[in-house]
C-alpha positions as CSV (number, residue, x, y, z in Angstrom):
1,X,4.5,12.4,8.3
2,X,6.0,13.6,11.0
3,X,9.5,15.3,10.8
4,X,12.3,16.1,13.4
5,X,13.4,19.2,14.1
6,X,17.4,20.3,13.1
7,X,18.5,19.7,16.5
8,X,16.3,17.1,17.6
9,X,17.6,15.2,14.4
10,X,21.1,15.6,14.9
11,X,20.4,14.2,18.8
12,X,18.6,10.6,17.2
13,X,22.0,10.4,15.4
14,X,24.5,10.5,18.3
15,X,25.5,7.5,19.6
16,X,23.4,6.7,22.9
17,X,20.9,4.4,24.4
18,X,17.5,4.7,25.2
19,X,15.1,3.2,27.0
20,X,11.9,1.4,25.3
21,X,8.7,0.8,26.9
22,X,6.0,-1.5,25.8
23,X,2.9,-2.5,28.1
24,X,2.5,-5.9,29.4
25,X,-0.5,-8.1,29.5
26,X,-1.5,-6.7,32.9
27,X,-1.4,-2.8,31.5
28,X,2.1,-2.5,33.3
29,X,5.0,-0.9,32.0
30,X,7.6,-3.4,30.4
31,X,10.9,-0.8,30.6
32,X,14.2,-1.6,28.9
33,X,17.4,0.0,27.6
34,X,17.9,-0.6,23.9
35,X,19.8,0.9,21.2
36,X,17.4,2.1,18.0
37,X,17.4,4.2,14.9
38,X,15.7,6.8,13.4
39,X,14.3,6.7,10.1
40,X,13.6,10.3,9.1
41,X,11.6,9.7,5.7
42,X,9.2,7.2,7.1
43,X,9.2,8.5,11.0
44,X,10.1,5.1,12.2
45,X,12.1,4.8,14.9
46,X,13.7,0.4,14.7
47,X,14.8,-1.5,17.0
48,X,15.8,-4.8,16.7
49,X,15.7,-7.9,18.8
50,X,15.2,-11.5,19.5
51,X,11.8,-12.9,18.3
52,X,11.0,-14.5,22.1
53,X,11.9,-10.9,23.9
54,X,9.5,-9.6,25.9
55,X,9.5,-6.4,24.1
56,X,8.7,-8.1,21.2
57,X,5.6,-10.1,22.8
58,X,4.1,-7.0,24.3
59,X,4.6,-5.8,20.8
60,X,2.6,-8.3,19.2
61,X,-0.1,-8.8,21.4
62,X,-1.2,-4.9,20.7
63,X,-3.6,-2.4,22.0
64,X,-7.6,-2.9,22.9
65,X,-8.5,-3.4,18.9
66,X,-5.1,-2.3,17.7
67,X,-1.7,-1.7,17.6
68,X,0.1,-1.6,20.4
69,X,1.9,1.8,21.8
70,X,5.5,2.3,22.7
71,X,7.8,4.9,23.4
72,X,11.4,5.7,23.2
73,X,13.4,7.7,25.9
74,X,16.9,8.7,25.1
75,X,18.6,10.6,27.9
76,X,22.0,12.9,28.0
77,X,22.2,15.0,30.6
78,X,19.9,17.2,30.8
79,X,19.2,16.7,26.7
80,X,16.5,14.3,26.4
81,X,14.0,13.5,23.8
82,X,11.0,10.9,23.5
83,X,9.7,9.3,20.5
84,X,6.1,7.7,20.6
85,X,3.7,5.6,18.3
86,X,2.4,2.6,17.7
87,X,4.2,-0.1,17.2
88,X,4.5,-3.6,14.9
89,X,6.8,-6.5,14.8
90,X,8.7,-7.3,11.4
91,X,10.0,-10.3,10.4
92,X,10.5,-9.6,6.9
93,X,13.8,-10.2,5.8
94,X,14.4,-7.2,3.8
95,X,13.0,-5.0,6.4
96,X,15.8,-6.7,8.8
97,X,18.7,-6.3,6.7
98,X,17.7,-2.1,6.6
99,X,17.5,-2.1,10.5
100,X,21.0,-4.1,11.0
101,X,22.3,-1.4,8.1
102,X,21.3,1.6,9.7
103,X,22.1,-0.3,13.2
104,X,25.4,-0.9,12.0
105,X,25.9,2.9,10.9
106,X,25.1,4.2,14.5
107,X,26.7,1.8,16.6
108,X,28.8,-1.1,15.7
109,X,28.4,-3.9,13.2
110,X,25.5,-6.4,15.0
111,X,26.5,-10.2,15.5
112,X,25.4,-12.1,12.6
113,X,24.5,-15.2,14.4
114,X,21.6,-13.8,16.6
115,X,17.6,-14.6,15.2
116,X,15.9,-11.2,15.1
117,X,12.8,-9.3,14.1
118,X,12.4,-5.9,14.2
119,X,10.4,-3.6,16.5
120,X,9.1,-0.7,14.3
121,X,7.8,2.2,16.1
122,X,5.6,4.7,14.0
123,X,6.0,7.9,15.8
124,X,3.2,9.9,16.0
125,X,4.2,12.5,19.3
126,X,8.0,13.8,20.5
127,X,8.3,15.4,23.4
128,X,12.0,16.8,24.5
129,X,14.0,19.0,26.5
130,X,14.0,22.8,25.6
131,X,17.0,22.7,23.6
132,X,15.9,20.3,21.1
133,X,12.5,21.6,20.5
């Protein structure tokens, strides 16, 4: 499993954005800002959104035979740090309820009203700035 470093960590736990990108149909990049969070024991980095997004249809659709691959780009300053992996759509309700919870603890409570699933990004490679490696 694949584990952060101390500083890199600390930076998935700060309260920023990031951008997420997911390939289209057509092989192009599909490039939006999200907020996500890091799972340190399982190295999954969650986002969540609406089921009809079209991160979460690129998502879905996969990779030639597989999963699909994403990555996650959060930018301060001159800090910066990308998470990649493959990635899977959840709809399970339990593994909801952990993404709003950990949601919740790094940015603000999420509005309870709004369908979701859950983006799950296995991270396999990080790649950062010099002072996070």
């Amino acid at each position: 499993m694949l584990r952060l470093s101390p500083a890199r960590l600390a930076f998935v736990t700060e309260r920023h954005l990031a951008t997420l990108t997911t390939l289209r149909a057509d092989g192009t990049p599909h490039v939006v800002p999200v907020a996500f969070t890091w799972d340190a024991e399982a190295g999954v980095a969650r986002v969540t959104t609406k089921p009809t997004t079209q991160k979460a249809v690129n998502a879905r659709r996969g990779g030639s035979g597989g999963p699909g691959r994403a990555a996650l780009c959060q930018v301060d300053g001159r800090r910066w740090l990308t998470l990649e992996g493959t990635v899977e759509v959840a709809d399970d309700p339990a593994e909801i309820a952990e993404a709003l919870r950990r949601y919740e603890q790094r940015y603000r409570p999420p509005n309870p009203a709004v369908e979701r699933v859950v983006l799950r990004v296995a991270v396999d490679r990080v790649m950062s700035s010099r002072d996070l490696a």
